[in-house]
C-alpha positions as CSV (number, residue, x, y, z in Angstrom):
1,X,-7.6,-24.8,-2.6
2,X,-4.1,-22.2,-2.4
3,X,-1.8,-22.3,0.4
4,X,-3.1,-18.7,0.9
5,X,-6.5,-20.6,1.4
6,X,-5.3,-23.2,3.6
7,X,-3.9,-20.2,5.8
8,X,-7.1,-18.9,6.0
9,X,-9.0,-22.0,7.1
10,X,-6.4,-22.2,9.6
11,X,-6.8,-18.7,10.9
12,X,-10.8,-19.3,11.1
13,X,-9.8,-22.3,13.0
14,X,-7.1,-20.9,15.9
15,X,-10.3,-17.9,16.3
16,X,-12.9,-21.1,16.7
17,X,-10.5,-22.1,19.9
18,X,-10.0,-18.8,21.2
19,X,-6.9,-18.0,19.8
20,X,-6.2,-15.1,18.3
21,X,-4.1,-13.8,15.6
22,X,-1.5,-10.5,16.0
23,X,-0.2,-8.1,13.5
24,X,2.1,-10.8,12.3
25,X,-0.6,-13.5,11.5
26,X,-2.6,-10.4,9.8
27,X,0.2,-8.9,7.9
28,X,0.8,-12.7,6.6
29,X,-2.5,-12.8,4.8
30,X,-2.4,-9.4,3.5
31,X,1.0,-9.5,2.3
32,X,0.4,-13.2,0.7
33,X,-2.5,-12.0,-1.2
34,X,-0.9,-8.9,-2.2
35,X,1.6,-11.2,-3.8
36,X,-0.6,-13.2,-5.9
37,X,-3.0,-9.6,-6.4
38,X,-6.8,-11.0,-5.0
39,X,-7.2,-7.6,-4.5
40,X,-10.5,-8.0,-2.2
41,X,-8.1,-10.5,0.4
42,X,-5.8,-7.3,0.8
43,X,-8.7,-5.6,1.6
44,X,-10.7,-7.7,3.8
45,X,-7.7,-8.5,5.7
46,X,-6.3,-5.2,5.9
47,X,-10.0,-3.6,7.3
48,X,-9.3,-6.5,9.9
49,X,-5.7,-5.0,10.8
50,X,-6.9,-1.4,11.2
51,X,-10.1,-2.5,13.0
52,X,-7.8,-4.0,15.6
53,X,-6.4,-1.2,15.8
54,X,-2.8,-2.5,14.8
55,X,-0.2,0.1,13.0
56,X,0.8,-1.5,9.5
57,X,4.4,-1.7,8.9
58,X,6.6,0.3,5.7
59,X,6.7,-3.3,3.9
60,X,3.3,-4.1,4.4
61,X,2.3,-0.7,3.1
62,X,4.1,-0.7,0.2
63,X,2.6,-4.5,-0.8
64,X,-0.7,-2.8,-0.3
65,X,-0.1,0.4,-2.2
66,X,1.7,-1.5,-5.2
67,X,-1.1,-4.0,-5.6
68,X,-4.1,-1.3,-5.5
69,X,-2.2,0.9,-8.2
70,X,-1.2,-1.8,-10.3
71,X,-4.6,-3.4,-9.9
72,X,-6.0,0.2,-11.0
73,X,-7.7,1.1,-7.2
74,X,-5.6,3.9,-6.7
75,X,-8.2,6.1,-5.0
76,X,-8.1,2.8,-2.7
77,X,-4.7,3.0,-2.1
78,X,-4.9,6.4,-1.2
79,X,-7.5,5.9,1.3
80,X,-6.0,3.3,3.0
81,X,-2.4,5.6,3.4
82,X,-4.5,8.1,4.8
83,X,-6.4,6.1,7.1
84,X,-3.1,4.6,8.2
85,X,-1.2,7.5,9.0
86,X,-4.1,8.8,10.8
87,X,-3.7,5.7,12.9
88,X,0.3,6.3,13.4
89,X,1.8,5.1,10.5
90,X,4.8,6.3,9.9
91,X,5.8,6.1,6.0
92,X,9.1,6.5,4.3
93,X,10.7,7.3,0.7
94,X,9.9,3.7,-0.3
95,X,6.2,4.0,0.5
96,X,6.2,7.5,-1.7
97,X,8.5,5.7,-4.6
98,X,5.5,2.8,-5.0
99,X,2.8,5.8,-5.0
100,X,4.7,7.7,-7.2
101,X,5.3,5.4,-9.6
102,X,2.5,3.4,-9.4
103,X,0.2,6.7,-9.4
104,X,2.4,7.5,-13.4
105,X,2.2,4.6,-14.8
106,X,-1.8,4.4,-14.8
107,X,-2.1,7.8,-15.8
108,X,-3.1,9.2,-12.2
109,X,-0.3,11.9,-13.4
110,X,-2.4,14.4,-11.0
111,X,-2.8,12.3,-7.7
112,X,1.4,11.2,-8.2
113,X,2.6,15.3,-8.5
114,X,0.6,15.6,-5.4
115,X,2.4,12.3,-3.6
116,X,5.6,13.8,-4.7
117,X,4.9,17.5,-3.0
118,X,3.5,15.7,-0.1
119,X,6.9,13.3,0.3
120,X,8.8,16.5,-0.1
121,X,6.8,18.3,2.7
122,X,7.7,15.3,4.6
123,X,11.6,16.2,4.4
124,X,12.2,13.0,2.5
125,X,14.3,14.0,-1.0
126,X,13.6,12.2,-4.1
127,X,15.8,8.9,-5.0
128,X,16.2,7.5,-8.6
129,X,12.9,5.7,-8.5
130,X,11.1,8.7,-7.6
131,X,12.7,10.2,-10.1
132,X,11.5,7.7,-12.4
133,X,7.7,8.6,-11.3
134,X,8.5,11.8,-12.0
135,X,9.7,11.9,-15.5
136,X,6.5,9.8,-16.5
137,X,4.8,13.1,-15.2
138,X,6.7,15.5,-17.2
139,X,6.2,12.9,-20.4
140,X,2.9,13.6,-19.4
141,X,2.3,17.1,-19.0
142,X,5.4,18.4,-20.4
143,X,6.1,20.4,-17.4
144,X,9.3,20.7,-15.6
145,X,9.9,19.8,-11.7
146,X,12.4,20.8,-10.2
């Protein structure tokens, strides 16, 4: 048995005596299993978050979205930034730079071109590791982006 493991028979426990965990104890287990990638623990844990109705933080986000790209659940990913802003969530450059680069480097050149409009709608301008995401999608489709 993990520490993560441990953690989690401690959490079980606290609920068994009526105490209960906030978006810190939650964004503990997600962001600990997005560290070692047992990508169905992110997702368990982070159903739990939204169904509490908490708002997931920029870190916690990108932990998520860089462990459902690398882990090839994009579409995943996307869902879950979706259904997060819908709920509030507020993301940043750093956010788009994981999707955008994450999105490239598994060949989902379509789905990252459509992060990187979307982060520009947003007003936030493209840093050196967006730029990164974005030559691997001109290597990919030989188009130039301005």
């Amino acid at each position: 048995m993990g520490l993560l493991d441990c953690l989690e028979k401690v959490f079980d426990e606290m609920s068994e005596r009526g105490v209960y965990g906030d978006f810190s104890t939650y964004k503990l287990m997600v962001v600990g299993y997005s560290r070692v990638g047992r990508v169905s623990e992110v997702d368990k844990w982070l159903k739990e978050i939204l169904e509490k109705g908490f708002i997931v933080d920029n870190s916690t986000c990108t932990s998520v979205i860089h462990l459902f790209c690398d882990k090839g659940c994009a579409n995943r990913a996307l869902w879950y930034f979706d259904t997060m802003v819908k709920t509030g969530f507020k993301s940043n450059l750093v956010n788009y730079s994981c999707f955008i680069n994450g999105l490239s480097k598994k060949g989902s050149i379509k789905q990252a071109f459509g992060k990187l409009e979307e982060m520009v709608r947003e007003g936030w301008k493209p840093n050196v590791y967006v730029k990164t995401g974005r030559n691997q999608i001109v290597a990919s489709t030989d188009t130039e982006i301005t």
